[in-house]
C-alpha positions as CSV (number, residue, x, y, z in Angstrom):
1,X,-16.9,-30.7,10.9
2,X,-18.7,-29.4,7.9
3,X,-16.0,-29.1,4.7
4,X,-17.0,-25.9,3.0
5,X,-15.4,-25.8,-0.4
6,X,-14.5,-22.3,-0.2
7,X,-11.8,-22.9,3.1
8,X,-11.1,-25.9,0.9
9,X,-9.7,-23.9,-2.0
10,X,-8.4,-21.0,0.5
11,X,-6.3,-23.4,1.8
12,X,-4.5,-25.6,-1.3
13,X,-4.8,-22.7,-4.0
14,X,-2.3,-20.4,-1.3
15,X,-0.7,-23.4,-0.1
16,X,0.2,-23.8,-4.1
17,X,1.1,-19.8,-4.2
18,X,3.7,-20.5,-1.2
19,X,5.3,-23.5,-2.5
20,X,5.6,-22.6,-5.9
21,X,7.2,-19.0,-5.0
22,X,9.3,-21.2,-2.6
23,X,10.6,-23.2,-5.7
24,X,11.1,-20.4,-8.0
25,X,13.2,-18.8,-5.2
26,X,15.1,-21.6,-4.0
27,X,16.1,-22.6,-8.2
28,X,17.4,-18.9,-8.5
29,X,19.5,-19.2,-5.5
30,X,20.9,-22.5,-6.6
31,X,21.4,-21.0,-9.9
32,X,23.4,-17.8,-8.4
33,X,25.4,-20.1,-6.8
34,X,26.5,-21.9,-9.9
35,X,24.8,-25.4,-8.2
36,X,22.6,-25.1,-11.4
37,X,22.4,-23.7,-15.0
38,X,21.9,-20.1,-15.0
39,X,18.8,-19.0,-16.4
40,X,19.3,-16.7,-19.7
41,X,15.5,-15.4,-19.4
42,X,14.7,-13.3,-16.3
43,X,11.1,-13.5,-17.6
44,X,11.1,-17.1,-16.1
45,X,10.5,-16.1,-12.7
46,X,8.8,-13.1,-13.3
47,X,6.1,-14.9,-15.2
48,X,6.5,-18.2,-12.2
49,X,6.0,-15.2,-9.9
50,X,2.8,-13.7,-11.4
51,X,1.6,-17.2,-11.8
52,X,2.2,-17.7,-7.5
53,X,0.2,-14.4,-6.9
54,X,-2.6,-15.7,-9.5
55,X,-3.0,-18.9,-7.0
56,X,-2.6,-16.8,-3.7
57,X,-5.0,-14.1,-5.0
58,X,-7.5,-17.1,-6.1
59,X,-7.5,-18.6,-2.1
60,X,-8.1,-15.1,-1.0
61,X,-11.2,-14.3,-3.5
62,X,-12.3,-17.9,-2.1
63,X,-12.2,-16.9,1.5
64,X,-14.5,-14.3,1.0
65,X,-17.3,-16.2,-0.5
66,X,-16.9,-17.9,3.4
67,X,-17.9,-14.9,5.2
68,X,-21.1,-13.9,6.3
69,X,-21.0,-10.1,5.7
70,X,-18.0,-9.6,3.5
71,X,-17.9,-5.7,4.0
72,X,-16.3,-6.9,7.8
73,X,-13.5,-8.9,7.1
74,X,-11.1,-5.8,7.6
75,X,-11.8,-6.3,11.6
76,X,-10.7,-9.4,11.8
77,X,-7.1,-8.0,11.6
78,X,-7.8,-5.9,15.0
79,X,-7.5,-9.4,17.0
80,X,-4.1,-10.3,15.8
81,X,-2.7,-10.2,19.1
82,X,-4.7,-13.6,20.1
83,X,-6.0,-14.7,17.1
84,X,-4.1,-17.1,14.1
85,X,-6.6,-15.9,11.8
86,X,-6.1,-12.2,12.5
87,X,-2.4,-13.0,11.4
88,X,-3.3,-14.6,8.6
89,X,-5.0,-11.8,7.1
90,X,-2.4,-9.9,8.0
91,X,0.4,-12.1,6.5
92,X,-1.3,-13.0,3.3
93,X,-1.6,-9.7,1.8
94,X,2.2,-8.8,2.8
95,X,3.3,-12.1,1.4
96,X,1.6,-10.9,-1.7
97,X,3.4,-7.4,-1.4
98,X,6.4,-9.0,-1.7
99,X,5.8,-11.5,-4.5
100,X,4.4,-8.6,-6.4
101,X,7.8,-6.5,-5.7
102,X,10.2,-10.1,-6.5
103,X,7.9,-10.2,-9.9
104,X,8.4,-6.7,-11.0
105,X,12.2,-6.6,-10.3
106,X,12.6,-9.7,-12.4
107,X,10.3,-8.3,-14.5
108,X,12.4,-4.7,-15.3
109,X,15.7,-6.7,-14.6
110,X,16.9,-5.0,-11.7
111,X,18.6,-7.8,-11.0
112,X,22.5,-5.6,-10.7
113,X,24.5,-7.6,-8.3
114,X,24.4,-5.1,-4.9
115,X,27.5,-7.2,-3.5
116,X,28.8,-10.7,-3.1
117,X,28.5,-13.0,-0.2
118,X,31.9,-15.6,0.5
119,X,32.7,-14.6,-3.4
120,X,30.3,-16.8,-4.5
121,X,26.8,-15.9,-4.2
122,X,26.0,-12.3,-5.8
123,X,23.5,-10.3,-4.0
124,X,21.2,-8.3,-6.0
125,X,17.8,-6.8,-4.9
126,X,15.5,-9.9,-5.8
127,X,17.3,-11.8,-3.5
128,X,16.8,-9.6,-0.5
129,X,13.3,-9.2,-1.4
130,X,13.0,-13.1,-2.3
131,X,14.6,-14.0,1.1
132,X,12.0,-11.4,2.8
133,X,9.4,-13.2,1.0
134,X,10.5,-16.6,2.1
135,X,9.9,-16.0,5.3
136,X,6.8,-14.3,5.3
137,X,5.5,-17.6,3.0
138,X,6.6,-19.9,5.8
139,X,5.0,-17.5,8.8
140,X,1.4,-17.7,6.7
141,X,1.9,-21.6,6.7
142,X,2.1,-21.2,10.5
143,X,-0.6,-18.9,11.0
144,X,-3.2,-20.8,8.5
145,X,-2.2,-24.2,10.4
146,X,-2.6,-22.9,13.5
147,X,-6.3,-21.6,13.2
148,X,-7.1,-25.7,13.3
149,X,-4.2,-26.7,15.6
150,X,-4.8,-24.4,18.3
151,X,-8.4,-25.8,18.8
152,X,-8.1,-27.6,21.9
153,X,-11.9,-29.1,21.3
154,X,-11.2,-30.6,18.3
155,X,-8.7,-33.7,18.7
156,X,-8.1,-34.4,15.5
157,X,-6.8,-31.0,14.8
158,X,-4.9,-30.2,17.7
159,X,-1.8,-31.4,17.5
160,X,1.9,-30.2,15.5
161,X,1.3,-32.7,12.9
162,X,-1.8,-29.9,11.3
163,X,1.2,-27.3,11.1
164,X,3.7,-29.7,9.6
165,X,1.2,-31.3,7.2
166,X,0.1,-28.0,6.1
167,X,3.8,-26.8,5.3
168,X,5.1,-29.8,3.3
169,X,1.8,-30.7,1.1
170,X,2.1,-26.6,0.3
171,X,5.6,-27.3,-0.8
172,X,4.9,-30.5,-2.4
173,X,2.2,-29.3,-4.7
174,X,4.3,-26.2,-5.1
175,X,7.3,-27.5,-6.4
176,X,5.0,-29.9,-8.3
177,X,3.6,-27.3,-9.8
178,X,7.1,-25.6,-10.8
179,X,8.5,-28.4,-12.2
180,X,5.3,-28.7,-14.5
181,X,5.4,-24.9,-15.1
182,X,9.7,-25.7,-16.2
183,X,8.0,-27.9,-18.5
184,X,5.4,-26.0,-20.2
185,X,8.3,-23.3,-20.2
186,X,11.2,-25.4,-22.0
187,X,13.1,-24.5,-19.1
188,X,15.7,-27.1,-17.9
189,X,14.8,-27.1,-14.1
190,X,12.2,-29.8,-14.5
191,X,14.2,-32.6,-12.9
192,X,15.5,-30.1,-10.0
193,X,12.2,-28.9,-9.2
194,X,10.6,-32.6,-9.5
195,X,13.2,-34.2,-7.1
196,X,12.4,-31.8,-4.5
197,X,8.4,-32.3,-5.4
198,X,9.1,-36.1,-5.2
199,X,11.2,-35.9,-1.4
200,X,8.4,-33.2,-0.2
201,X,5.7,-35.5,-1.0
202,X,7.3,-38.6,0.6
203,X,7.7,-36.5,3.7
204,X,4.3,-35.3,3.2
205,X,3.0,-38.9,2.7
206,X,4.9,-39.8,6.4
207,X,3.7,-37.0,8.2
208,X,0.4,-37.4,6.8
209,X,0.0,-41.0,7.6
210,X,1.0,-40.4,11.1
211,X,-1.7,-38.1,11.8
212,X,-3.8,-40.3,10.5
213,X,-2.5,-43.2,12.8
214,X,-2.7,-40.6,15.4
215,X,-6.0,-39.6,15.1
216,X,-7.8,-43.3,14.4
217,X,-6.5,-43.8,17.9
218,X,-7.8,-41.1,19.7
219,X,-10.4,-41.7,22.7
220,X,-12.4,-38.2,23.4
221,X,-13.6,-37.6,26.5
222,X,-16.8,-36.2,25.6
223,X,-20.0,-37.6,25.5
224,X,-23.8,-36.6,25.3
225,X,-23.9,-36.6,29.7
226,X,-21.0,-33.6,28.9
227,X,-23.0,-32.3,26.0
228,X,-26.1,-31.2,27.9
229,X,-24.5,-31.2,31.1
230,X,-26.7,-33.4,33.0
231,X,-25.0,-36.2,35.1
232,X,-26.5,-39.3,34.8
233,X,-25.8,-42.5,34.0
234,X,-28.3,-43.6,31.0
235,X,-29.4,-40.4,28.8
236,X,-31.0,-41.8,25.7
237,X,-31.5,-38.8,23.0
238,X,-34.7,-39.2,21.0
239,X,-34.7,-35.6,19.3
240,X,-32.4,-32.8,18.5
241,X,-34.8,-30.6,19.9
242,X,-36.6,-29.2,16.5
243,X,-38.1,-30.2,12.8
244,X,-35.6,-28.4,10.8
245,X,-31.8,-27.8,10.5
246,X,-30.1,-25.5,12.2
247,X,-26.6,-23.3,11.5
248,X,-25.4,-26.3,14.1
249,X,-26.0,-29.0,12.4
250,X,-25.3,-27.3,9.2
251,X,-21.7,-26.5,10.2
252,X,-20.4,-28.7,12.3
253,X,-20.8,-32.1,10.4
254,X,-20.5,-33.2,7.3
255,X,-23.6,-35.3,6.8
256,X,-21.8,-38.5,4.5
257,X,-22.5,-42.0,5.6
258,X,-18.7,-43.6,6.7
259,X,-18.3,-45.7,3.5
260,X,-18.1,-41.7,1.7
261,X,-15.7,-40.3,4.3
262,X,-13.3,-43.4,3.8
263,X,-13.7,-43.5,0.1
264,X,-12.1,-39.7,0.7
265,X,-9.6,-41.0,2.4
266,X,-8.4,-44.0,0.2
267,X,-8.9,-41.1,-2.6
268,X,-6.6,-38.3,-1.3
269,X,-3.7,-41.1,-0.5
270,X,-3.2,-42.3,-3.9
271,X,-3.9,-38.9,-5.4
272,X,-1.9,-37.1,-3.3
273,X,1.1,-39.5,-2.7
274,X,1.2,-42.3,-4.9
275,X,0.1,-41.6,-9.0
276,X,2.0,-37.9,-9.0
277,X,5.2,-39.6,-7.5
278,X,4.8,-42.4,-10.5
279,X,4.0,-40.2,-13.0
280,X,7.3,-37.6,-12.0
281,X,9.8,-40.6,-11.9
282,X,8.0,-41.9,-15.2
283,X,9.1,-38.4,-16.6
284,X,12.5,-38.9,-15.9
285,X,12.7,-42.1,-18.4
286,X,10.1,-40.9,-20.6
287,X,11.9,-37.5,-20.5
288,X,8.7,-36.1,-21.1
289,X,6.9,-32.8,-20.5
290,X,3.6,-33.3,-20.1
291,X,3.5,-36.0,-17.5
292,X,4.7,-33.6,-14.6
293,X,1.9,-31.5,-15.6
294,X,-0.3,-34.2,-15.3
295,X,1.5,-35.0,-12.1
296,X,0.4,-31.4,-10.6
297,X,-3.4,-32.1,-11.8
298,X,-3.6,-35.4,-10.3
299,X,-2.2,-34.0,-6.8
300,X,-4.4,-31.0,-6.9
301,X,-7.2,-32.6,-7.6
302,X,-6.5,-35.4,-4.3
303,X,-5.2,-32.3,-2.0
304,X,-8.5,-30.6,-2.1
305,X,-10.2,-34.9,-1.4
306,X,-7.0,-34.6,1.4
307,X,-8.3,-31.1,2.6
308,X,-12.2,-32.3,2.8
309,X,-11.2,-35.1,4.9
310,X,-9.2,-33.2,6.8
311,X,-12.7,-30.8,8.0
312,X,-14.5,-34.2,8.1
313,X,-12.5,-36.2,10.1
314,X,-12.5,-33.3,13.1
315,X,-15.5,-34.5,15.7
316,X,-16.9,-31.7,17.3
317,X,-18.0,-31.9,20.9
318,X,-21.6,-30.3,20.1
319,X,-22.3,-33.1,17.7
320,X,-22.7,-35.3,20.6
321,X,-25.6,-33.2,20.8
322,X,-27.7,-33.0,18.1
323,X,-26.9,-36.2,16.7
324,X,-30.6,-37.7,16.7
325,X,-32.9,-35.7,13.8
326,X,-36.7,-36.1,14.4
């Protein structure tokens, strides 16, 4: 399949948004619980909040520059009773809703305790709107995965490893990202928020490599007799049929040589996995702020090389096609 960079940055810049809001709500929990230092400034995850919905709003204002007649995206939520991607459009913006609403309550502290749960957890609004949010983050994981794992056509994709993948690399790079933001912030959460980046990314790295494993052993059962639907025995193609390009071959292949699609691969494994979970432990010795910064940059930076493999890797059944160009 043909990458295009705009589904690229759709995908990591919201998977980011999720994680991070993820992190910022799963460190207030802990801290109303008394399993961590309570926060003095509420402004912490206001600001972490507004941050999530800058990454989420930057994936959506990516998506559209992926759409042939932009003015039309509003039908695509009148399918959402068959289609993944009518549900993410509908989950997306009412994930954002309720970041926006978690945000502003943190932002006005309205933060009142409403009641108290086992005498131990106080209850206030941002909770009960963080909790909402929660699982409206983890239902757009599922519906953005799904659009690629519900292709039955494409192998590579169609399998629960694209959901699960999608879900822990969001939480890695989001609670990468929150341990850097604790950093730039002076806030003491950066070795909570980088343990749980460092165990998401290992899981990340496990999952990952399985679909990998997974996928290098496939055998499709397509081939150019099943392409053009003739039934014979030798079928040599000579031609794809005309001089120029078409949206076919445009958008369903990537057009690298293999030595460029494995490069990407090598690429996105150390980026991904290997330098930010070196650089976060490194942080721990060096107590230093800057390196789980660095950490987030370096991930990013392999998750959108992981995210172009991920496109490239996916061998349509058409290709079988028009794989000869006069």
């Amino acid at each position: 399949m043909h990458p295009a960079f705009s589904v690229i940055f759709l995908t990591t810049l919201i998977g980011i948004g999720q994680g991070l809001f993820l992190a910022l709500f799963t460190g207030q929990v802990y801290s109303l619980a008394q399993l961590l230092p309570a926060q003095e400034s509420q402004n912490f995850y206001a600001l972490g909040g507004f941050v999530a919905l800058v990454f989420l709003a930057g994936g959506l204002l990516a998506s559209f520059f992926h759409l042939g007649h932009p003015e039309r995206a509003w039908r695509a939520v009148t399918q959402w009773r068959t289609s993944w991607l009518s549900r993410e459009v509908i989950v997306l913006p009412v994930f954002m809703g309720l970041v926006f609403l978690y945000v502003l309550i943190h932002f006005f502290g309205w933060t009142q305790p409403l009641f108290t749960v086992s005498d131990a957890l106080p209850v206030d609004l941002s909770l009960i709107v963080g909790f909402l949010a929660s699982i409206a983050a983890f239902v757009l994981f599922l519906s953005t995965a799904m659009i690629y794992a519900s292709l039955k056509f494409l192998k590579e994709w169609y399998t629960p490893l694209t959901v699960v993948n999608f879900t822990f690399l969001g939480l890695a790079s989001g609670f990468m990202f929150a341990a850097a933001f604790s950093a730039y912030e002076g806030i003491d959460l950066v070795a909570f928020f980088g343990t749980w980046a460092v165990i998401f990314t290992l899981i990340s790295a496990i999952t990952r490599f399985a679909s990998l494993i997974r996928n290098r052993n496939l055998r499709h059962n397509f081939n150019l007799s099943s392409a053009i639907g003739v039934r014979h025995q030798t079928i040599r193609q000579q031609t794809q049929g005309f001089m120029g390009g078409s949206f076919n071959t445009r958008e369903f292949f990537h057009h690298k040589s293999p030595f460029f699609v494995n490069s990407m691969r090598r690429i996105f494994l150390v980026l991904v996995f290997l330098v930010p979970v070196a650089l976060i432990v490194a942080s721990y010795f060096m107590q230093s702020a800057f390196l789980p910064m660095v950490a987030f940059a370096v991930q990013y930076i392999g998750l959108m090389a992981e995210r172009w493999y991920f496109f490239a890797e996916a061998k349509h059944p058409q290709n079988q096609y028009y794989q000869a160009i006069s």
